[in-house]
TORVO-211591 format. One record per atom (N, C-alpha, C): residue number from 1; residue in three letters; atom name; y, x, z. Coordinates in Angstrom, 3 decimals. Last residue first. Example, Ala and Ser with C-alpha at 12.3 -4.5 7.8 and 13.67 -1.06 7.14 Angstrom:
BEGIN
nr | rest | atom | Y | X | Z
2 | SER | N | -2.250 | 12.850 | 7.080
2 | SER | CA | -1.060 | 13.670 | 7.140
2 | SER | C | 0.030 | 12.900 | 7.870
1 | ALA | N | -5.690 | 13.190 | 7.800
1 | ALA | CA | -4.500 | 12.300 | 7.800
1 | ALA | C | -3.300 | 13.200 | 7.800
REM end
This chain:
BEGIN
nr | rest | atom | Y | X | Z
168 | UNK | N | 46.509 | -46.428 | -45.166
168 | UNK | CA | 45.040 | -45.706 | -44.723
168 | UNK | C | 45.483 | -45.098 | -43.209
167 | UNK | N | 48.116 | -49.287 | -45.994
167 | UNK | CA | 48.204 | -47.979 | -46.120
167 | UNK | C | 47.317 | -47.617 | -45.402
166 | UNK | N | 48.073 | -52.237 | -47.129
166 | UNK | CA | 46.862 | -51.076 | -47.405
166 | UNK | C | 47.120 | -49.649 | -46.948
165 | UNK | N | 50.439 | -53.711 | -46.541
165 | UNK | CA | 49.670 | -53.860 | -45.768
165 | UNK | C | 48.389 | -52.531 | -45.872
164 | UNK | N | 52.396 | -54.286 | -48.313
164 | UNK | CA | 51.466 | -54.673 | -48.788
164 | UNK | C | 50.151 | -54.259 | -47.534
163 | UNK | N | 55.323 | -53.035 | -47.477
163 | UNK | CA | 54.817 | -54.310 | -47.494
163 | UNK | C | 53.306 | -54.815 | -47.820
162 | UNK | N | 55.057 | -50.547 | -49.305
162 | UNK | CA | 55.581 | -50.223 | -47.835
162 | UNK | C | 54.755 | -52.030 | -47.537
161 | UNK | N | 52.516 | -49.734 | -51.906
161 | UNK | CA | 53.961 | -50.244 | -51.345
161 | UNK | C | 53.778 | -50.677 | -50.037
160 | UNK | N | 51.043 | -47.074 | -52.322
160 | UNK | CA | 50.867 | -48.211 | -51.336
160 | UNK | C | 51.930 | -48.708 | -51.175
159 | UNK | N | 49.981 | -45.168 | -54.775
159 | UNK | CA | 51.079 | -45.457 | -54.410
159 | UNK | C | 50.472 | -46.911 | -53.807
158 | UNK | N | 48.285 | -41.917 | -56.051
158 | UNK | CA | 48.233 | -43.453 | -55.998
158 | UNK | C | 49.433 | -44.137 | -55.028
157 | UNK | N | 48.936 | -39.473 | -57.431
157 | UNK | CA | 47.731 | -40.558 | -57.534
157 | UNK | C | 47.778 | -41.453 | -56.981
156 | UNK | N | 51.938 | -37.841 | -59.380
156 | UNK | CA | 51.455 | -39.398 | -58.702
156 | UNK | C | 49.889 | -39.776 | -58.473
155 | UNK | N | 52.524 | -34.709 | -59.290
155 | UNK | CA | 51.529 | -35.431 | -60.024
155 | UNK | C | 51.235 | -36.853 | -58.929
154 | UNK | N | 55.179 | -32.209 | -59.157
154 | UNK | CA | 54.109 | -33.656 | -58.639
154 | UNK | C | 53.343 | -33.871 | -59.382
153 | UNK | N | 56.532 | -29.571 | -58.642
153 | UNK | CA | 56.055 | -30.447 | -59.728
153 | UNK | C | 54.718 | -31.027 | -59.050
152 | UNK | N | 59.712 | -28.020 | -58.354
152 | UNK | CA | 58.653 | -29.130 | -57.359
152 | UNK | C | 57.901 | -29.337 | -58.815
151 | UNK | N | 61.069 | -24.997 | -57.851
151 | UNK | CA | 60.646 | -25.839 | -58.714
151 | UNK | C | 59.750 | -27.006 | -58.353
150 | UNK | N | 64.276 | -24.398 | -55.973
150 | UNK | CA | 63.110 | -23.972 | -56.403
150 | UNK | C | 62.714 | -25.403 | -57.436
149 | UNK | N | 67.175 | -22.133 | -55.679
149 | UNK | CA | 66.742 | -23.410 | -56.623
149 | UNK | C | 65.084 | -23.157 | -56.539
148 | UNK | N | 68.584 | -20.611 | -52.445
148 | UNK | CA | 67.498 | -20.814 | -54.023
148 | UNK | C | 66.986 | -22.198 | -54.438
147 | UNK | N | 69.323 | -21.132 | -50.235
147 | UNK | CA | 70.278 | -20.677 | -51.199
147 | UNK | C | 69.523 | -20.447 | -52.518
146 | UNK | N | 66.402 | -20.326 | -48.594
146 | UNK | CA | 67.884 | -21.272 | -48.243
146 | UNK | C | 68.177 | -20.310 | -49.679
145 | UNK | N | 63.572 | -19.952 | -47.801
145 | UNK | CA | 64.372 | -20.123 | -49.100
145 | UNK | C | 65.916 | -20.920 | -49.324
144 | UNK | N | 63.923 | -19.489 | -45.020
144 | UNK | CA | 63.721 | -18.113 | -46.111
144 | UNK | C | 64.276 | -18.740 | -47.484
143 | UNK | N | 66.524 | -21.331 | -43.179
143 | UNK | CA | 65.509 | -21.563 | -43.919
143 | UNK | C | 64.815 | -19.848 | -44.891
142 | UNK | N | 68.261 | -18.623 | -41.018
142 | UNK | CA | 68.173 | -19.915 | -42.339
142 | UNK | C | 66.925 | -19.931 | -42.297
141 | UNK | N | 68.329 | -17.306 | -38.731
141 | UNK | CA | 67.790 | -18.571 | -38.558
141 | UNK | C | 68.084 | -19.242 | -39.892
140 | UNK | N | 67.999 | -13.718 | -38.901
140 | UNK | CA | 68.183 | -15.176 | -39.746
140 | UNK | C | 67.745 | -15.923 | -39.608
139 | UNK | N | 68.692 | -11.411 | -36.701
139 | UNK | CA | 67.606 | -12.219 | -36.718
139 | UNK | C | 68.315 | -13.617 | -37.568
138 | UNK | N | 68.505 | -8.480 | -35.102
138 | UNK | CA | 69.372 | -9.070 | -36.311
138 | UNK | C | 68.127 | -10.066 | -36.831
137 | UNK | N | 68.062 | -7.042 | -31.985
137 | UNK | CA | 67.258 | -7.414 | -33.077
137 | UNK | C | 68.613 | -8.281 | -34.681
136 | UNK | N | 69.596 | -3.894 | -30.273
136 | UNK | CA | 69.611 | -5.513 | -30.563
136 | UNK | C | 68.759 | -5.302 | -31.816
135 | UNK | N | 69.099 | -1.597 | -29.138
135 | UNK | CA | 69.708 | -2.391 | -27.934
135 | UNK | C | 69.936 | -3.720 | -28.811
134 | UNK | N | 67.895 | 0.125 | -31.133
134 | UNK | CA | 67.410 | 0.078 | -29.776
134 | UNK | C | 67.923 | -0.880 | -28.929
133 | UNK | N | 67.588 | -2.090 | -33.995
133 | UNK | CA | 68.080 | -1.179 | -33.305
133 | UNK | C | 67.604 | -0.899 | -31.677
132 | UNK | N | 66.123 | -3.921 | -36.669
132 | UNK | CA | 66.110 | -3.783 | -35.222
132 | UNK | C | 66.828 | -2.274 | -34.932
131 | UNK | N | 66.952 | -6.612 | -39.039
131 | UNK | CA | 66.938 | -5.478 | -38.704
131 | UNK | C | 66.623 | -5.069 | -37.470
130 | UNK | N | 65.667 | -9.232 | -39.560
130 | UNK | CA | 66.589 | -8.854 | -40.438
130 | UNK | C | 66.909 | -6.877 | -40.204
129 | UNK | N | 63.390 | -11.672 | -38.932
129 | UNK | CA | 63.800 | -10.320 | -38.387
129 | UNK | C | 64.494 | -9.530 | -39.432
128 | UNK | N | 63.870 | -14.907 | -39.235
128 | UNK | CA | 63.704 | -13.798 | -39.671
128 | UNK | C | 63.846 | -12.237 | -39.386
127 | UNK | N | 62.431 | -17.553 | -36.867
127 | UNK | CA | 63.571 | -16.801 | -37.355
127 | UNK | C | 63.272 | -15.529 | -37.752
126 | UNK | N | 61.871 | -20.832 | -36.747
126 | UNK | CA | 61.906 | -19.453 | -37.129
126 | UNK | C | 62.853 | -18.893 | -37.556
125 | UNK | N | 61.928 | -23.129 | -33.331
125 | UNK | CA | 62.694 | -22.683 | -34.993
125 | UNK | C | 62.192 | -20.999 | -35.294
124 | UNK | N | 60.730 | -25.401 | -31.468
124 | UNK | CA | 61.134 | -24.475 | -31.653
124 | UNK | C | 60.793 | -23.746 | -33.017
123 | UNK | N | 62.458 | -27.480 | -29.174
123 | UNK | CA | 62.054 | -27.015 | -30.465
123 | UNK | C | 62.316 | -25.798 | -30.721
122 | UNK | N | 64.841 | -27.520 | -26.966
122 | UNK | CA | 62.597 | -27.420 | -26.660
122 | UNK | C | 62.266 | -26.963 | -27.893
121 | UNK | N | 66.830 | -27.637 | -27.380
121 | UNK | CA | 66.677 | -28.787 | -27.405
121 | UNK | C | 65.029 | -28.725 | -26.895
120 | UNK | N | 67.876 | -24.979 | -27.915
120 | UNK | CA | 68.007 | -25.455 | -26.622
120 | UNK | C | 67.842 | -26.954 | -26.294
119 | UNK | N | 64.912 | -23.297 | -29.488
119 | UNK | CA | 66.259 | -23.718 | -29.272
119 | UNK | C | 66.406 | -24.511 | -27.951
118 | UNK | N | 62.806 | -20.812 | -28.874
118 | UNK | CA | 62.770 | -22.134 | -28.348
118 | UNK | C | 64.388 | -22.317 | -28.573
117 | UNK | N | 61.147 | -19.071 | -32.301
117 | UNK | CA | 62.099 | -19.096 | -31.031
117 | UNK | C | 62.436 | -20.899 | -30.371
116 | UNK | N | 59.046 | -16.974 | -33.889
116 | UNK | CA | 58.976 | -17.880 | -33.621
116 | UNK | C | 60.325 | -18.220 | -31.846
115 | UNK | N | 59.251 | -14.617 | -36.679
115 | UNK | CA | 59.010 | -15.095 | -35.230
115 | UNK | C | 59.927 | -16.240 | -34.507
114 | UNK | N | 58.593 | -13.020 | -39.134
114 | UNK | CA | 59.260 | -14.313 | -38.539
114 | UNK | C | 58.249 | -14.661 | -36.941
113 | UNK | N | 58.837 | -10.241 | -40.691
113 | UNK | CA | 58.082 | -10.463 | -40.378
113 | UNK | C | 59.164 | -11.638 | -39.206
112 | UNK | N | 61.348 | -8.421 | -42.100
112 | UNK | CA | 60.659 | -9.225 | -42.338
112 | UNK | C | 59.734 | -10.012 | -41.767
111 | UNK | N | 61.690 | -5.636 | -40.008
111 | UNK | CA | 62.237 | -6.400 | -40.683
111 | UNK | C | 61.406 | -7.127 | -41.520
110 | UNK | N | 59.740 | -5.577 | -36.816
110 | UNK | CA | 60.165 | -4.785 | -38.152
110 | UNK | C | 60.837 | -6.051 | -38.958
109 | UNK | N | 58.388 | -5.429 | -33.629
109 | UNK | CA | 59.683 | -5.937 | -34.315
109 | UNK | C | 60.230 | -4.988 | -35.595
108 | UNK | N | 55.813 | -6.312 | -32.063
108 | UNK | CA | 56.450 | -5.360 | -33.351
108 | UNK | C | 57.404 | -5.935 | -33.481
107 | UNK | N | 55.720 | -6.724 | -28.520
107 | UNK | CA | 56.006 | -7.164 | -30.019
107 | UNK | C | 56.661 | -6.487 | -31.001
106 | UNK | N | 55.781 | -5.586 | -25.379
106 | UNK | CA | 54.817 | -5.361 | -26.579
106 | UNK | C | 54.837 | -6.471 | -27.936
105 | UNK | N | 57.938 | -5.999 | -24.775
105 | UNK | CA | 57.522 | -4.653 | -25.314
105 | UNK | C | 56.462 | -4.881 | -25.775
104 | UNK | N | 59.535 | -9.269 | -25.954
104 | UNK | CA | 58.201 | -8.311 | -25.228
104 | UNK | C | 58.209 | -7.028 | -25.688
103 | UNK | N | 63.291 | -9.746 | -26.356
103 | UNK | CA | 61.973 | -9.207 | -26.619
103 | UNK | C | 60.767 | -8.950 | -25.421
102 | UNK | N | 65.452 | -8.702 | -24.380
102 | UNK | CA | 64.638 | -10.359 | -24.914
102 | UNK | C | 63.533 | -10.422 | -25.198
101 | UNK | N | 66.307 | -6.325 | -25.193
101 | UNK | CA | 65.352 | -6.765 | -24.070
101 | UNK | C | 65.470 | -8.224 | -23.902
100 | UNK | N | 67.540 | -6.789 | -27.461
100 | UNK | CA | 66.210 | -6.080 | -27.704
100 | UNK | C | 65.528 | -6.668 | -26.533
99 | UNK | N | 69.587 | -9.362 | -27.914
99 | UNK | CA | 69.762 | -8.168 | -27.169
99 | UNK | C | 67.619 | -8.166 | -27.443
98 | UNK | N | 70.144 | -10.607 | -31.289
98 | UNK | CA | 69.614 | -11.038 | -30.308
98 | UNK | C | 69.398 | -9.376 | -29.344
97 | UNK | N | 73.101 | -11.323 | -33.919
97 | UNK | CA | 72.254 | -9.826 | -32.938
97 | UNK | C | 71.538 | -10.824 | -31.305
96 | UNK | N | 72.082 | -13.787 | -35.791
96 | UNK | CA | 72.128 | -13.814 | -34.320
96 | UNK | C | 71.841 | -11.995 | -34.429
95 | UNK | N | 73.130 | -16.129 | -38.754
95 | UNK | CA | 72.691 | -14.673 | -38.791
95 | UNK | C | 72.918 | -14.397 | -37.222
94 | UNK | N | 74.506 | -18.404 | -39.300
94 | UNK | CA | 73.205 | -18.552 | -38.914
94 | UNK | C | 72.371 | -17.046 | -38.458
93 | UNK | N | 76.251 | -17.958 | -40.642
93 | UNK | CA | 76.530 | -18.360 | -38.714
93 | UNK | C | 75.039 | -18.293 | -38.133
92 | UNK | N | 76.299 | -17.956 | -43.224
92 | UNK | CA | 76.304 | -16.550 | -42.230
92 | UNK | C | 76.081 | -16.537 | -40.750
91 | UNK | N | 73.955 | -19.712 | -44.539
91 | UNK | CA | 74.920 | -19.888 | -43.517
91 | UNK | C | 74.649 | -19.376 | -42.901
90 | UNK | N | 72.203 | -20.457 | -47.777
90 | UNK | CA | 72.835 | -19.510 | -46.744
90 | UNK | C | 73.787 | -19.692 | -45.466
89 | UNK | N | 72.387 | -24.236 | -48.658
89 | UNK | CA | 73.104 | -22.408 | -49.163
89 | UNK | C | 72.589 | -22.282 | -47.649
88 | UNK | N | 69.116 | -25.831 | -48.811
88 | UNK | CA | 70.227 | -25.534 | -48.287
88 | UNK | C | 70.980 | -24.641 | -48.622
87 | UNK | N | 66.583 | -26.452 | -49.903
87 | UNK | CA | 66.793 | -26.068 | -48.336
87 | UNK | C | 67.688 | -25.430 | -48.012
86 | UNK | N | 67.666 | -28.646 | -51.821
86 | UNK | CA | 66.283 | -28.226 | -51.857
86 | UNK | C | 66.214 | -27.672 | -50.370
85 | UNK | N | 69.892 | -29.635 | -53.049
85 | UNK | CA | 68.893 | -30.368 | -52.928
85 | UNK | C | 67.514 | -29.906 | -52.512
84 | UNK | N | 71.337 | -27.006 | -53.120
84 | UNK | CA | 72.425 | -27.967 | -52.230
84 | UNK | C | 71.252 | -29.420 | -52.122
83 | UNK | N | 69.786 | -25.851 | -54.510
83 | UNK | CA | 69.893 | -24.910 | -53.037
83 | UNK | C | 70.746 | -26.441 | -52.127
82 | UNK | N | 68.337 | -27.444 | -57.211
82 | UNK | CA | 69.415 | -26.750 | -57.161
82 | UNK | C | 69.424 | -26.351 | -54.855
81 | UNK | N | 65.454 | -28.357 | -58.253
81 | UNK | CA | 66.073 | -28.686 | -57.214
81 | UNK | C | 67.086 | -27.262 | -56.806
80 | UNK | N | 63.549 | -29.119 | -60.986
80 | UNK | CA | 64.620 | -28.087 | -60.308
80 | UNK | C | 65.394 | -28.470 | -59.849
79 | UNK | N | 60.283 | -30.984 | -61.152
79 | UNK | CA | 61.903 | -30.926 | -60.840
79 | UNK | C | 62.606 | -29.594 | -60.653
78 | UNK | N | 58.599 | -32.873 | -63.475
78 | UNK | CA | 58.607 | -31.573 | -63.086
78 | UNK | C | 60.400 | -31.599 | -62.602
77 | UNK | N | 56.168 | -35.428 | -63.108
77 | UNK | CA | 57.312 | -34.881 | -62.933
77 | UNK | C | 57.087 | -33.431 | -62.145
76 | UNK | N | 53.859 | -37.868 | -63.546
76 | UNK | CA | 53.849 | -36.234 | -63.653
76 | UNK | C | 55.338 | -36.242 | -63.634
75 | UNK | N | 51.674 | -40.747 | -63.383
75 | UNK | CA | 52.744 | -39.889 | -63.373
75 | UNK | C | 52.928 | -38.662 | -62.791
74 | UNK | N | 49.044 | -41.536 | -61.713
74 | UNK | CA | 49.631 | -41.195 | -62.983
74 | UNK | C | 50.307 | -40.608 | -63.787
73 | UNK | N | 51.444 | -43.875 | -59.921
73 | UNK | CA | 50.227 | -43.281 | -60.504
73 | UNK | C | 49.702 | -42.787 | -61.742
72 | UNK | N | 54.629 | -43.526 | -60.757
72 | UNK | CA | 53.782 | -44.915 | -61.024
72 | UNK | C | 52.210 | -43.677 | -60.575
71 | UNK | N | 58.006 | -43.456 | -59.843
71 | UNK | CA | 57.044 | -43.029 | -60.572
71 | UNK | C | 55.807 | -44.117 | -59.830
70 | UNK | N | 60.329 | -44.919 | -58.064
70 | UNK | CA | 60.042 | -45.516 | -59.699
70 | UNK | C | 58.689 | -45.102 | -60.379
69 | UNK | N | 61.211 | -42.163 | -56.502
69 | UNK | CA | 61.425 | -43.538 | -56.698
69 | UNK | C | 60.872 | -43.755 | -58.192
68 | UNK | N | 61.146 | -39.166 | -56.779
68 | UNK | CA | 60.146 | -39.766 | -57.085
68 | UNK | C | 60.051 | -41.448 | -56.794
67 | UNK | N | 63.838 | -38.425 | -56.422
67 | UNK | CA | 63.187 | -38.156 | -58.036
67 | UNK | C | 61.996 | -38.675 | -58.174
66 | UNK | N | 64.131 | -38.812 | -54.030
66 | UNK | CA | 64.740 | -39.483 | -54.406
66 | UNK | C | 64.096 | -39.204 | -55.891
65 | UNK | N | 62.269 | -36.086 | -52.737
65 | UNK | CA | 62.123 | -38.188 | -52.524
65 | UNK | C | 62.790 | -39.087 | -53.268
64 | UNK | N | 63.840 | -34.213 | -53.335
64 | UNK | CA | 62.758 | -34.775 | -54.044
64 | UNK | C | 62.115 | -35.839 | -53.958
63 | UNK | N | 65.800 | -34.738 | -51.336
63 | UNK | CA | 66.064 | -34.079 | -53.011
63 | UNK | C | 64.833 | -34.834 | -54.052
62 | UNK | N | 64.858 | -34.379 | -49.339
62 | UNK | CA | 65.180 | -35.487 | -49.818
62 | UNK | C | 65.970 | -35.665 | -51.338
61 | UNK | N | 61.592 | -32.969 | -48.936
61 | UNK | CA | 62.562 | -33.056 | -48.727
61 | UNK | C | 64.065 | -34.010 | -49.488
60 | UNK | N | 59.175 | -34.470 | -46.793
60 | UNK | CA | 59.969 | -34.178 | -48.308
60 | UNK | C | 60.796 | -33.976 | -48.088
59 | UNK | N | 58.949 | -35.966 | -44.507
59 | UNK | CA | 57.956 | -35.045 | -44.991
59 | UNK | C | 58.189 | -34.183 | -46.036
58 | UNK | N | 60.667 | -38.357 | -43.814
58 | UNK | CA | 61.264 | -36.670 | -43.382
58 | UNK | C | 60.476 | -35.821 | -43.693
57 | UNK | N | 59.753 | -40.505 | -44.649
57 | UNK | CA | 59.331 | -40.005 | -43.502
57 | UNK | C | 59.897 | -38.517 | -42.852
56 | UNK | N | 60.119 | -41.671 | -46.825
56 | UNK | CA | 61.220 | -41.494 | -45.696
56 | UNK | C | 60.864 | -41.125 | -44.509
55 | UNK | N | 56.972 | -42.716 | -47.970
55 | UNK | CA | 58.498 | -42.216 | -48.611
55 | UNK | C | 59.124 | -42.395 | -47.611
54 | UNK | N | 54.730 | -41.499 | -46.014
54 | UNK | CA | 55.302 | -42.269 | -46.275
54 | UNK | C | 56.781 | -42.299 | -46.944
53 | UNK | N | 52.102 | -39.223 | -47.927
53 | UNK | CA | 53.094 | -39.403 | -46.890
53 | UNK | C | 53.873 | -40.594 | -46.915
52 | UNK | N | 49.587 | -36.769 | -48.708
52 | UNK | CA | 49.611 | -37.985 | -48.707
52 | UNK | C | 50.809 | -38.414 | -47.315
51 | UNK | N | 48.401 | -34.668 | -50.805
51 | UNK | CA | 49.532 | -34.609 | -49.655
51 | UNK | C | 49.628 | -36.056 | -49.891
50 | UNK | N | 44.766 | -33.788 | -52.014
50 | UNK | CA | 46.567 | -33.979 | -52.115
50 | UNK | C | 46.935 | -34.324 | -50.840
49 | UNK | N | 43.215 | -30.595 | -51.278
49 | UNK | CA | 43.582 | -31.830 | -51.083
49 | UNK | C | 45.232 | -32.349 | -51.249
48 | UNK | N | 43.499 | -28.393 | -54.373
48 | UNK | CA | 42.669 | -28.693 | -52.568
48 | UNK | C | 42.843 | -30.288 | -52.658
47 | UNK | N | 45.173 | -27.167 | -56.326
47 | UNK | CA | 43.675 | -27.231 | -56.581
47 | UNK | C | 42.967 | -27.391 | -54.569
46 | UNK | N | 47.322 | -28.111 | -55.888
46 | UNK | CA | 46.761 | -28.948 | -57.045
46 | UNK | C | 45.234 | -28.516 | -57.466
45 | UNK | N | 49.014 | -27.753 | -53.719
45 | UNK | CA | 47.816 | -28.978 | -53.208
45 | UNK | C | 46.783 | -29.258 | -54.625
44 | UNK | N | 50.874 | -25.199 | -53.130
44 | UNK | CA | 50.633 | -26.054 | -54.169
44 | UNK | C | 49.167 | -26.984 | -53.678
43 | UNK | N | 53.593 | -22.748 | -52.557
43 | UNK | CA | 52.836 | -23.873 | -51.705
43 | UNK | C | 52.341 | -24.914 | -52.859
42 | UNK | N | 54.999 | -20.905 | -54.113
42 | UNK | CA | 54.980 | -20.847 | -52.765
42 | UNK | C | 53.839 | -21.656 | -51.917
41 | UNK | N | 54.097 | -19.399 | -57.131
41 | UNK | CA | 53.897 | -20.404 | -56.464
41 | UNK | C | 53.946 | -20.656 | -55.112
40 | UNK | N | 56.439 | -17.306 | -58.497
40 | UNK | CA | 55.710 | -17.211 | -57.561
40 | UNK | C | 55.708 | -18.865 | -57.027
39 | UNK | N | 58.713 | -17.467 | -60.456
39 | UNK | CA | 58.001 | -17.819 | -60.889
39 | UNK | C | 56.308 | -17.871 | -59.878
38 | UNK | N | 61.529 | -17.048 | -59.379
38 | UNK | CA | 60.665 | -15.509 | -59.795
38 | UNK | C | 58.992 | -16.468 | -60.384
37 | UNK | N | 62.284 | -18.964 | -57.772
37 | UNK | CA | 62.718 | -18.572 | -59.345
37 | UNK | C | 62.208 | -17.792 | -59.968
36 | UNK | N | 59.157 | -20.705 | -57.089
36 | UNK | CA | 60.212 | -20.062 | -56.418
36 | UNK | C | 61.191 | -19.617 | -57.779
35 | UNK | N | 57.671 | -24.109 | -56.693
35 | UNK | CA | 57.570 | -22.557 | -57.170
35 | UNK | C | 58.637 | -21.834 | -57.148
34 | UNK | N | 55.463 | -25.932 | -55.494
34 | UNK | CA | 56.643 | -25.503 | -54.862
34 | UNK | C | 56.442 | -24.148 | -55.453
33 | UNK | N | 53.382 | -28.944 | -56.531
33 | UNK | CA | 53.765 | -27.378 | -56.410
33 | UNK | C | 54.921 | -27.046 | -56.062
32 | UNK | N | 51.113 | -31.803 | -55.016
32 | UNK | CA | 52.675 | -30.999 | -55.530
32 | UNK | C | 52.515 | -29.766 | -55.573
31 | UNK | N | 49.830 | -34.803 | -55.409
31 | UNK | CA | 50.140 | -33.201 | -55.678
31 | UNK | C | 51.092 | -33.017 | -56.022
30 | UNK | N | 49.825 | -37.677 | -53.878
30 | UNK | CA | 50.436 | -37.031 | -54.644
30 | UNK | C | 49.798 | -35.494 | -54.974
29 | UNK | N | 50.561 | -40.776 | -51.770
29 | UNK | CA | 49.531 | -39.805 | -52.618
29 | UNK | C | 49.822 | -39.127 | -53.932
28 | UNK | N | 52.509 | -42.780 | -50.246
28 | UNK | CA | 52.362 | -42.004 | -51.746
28 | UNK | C | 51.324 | -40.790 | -51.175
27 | UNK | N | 53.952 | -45.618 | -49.127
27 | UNK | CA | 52.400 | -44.358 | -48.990
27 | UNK | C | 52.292 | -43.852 | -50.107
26 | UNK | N | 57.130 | -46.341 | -49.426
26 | UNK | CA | 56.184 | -46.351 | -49.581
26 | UNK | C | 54.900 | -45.457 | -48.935
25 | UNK | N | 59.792 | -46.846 | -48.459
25 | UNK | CA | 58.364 | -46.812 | -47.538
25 | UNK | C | 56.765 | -46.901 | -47.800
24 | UNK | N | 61.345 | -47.773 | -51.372
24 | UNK | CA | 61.468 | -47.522 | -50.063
24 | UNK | C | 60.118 | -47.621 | -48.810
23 | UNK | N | 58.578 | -47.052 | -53.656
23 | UNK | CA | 60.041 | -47.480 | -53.459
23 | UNK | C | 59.870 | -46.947 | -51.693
22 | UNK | N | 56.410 | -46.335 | -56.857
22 | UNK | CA | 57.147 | -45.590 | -55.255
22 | UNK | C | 58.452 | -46.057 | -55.243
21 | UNK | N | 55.069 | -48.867 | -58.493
21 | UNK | CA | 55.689 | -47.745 | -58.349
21 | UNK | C | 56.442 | -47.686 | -57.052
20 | UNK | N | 51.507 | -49.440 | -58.893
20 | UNK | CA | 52.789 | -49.553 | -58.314
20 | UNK | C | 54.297 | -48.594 | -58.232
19 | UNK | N | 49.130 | -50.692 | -60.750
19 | UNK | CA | 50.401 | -49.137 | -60.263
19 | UNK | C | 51.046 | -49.472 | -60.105
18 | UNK | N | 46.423 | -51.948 | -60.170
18 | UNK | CA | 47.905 | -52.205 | -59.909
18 | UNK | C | 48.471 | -50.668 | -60.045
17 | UNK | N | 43.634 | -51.901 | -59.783
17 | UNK | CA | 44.363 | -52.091 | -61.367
17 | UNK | C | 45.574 | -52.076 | -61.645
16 | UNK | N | 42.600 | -51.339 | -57.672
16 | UNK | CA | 42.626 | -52.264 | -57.927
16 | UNK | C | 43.428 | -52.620 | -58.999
15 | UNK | N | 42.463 | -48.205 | -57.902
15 | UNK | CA | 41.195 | -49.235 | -57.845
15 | UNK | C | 41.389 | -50.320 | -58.233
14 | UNK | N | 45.639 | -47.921 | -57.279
14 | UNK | CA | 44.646 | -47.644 | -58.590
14 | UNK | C | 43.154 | -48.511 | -58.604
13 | UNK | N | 46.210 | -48.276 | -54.651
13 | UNK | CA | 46.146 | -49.481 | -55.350
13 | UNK | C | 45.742 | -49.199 | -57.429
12 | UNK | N | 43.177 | -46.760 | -53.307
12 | UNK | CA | 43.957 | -47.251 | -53.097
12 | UNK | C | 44.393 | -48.328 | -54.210
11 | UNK | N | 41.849 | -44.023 | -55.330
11 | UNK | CA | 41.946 | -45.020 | -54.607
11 | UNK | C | 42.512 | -45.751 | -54.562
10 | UNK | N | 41.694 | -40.767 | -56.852
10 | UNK | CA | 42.084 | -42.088 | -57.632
10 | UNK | C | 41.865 | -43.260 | -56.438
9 | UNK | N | 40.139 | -38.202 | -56.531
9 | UNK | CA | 41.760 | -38.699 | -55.905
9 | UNK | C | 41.719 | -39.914 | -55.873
8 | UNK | N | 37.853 | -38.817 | -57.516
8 | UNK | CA | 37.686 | -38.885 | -56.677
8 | UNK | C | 38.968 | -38.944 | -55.711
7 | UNK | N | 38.207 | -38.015 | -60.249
7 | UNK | CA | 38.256 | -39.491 | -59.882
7 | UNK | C | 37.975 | -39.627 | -58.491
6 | UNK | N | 41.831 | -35.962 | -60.683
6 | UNK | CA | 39.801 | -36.303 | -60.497
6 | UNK | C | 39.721 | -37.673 | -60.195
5 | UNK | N | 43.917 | -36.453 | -62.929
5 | UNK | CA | 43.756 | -37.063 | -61.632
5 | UNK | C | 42.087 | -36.952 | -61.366
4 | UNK | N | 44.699 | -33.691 | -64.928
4 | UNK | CA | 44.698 | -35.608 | -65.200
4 | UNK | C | 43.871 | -35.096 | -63.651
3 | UNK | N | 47.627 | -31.222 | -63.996
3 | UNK | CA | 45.809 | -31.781 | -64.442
3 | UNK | C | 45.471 | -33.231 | -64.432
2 | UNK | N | 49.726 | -28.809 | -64.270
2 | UNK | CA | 49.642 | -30.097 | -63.610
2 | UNK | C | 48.004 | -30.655 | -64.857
1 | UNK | N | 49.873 | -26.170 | -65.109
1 | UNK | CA | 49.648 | -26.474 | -63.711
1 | UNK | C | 49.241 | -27.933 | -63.554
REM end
């Protein structure tokens, strides 16, 4: 999976001969893969455009922000991020009978398929359709991959320390 850097990734403080390595606030430019235990790639940038973010921005999750302090452009890391570093255990509380007539009549409601709900802050969260009956839906507000180890693997292209003024 992981590939030397096109040259057309390569910018920033690579151009200018510096690797820097990723600290607090940084601009990192990167590829990543997100692979599941079953070996299914969930989400990967390594054949499109890389993911470009500020370290602490809440874009990552923080499992994996912290494994990428220190790397340099360049650099390749492969992580397994255990459920307690990645999106969390399971939490039964999290499982809602929502009453049916909530629902539109006109929305499929079959198990699996996520739909979209307003918490009571405005945001709004997915949730898994777990089962339907005539008078309630069974609906998982976890994360889908809550309670699974998945696999991250990066590839560093270029790194803007937080101070230096170049971020794009």
């Amino acid at each position: 999976m992981m590939r030397a850097p096109r040259s057309d990734d390569i910018r920033g403080s690579v151009l200018r001969g510096v690797k820097y390595p990723i600290g607090a606030g940084s601009t990192v430019t990167l590829h990543l893969s997100l692979v599941l235990e079953d070996g299914r790639v969930a989400e990967s940038t390594f054949d499109g455009e890389p993911h470009t973010f500020s370290l602490g921005d809440g874009s990552l999750l923080p499992g994996l922000e912290l494994a990428l302090y220190g790397l340099r452009p360049g650099d390749a890391q492969r992580l397994v991020l255990h459920p307690e570093q990645a999106f969390g255990m399971r939490d039964p509380t999290k499982i809602h009978q929502v009453p049916r007539a909530v629902f539109a009549d006109d929305i499929s409601l079959e198990p699996g398929i996520i739909i979209g709900f307003t918490d009571t802050g405005g945001e709004e969260i997915p949730g898994t359709v777990l089962s339907v009956t005539d008078a309630a839906v069974e609906v998982d507000f976890n994360h889908p991959l809550a309670g699974h180890a998945v696999t991250f693997e990066v590839e560093i292209i270029d790194v803007v320390p937080a101070d230096s003024g170049d971020a794009d």
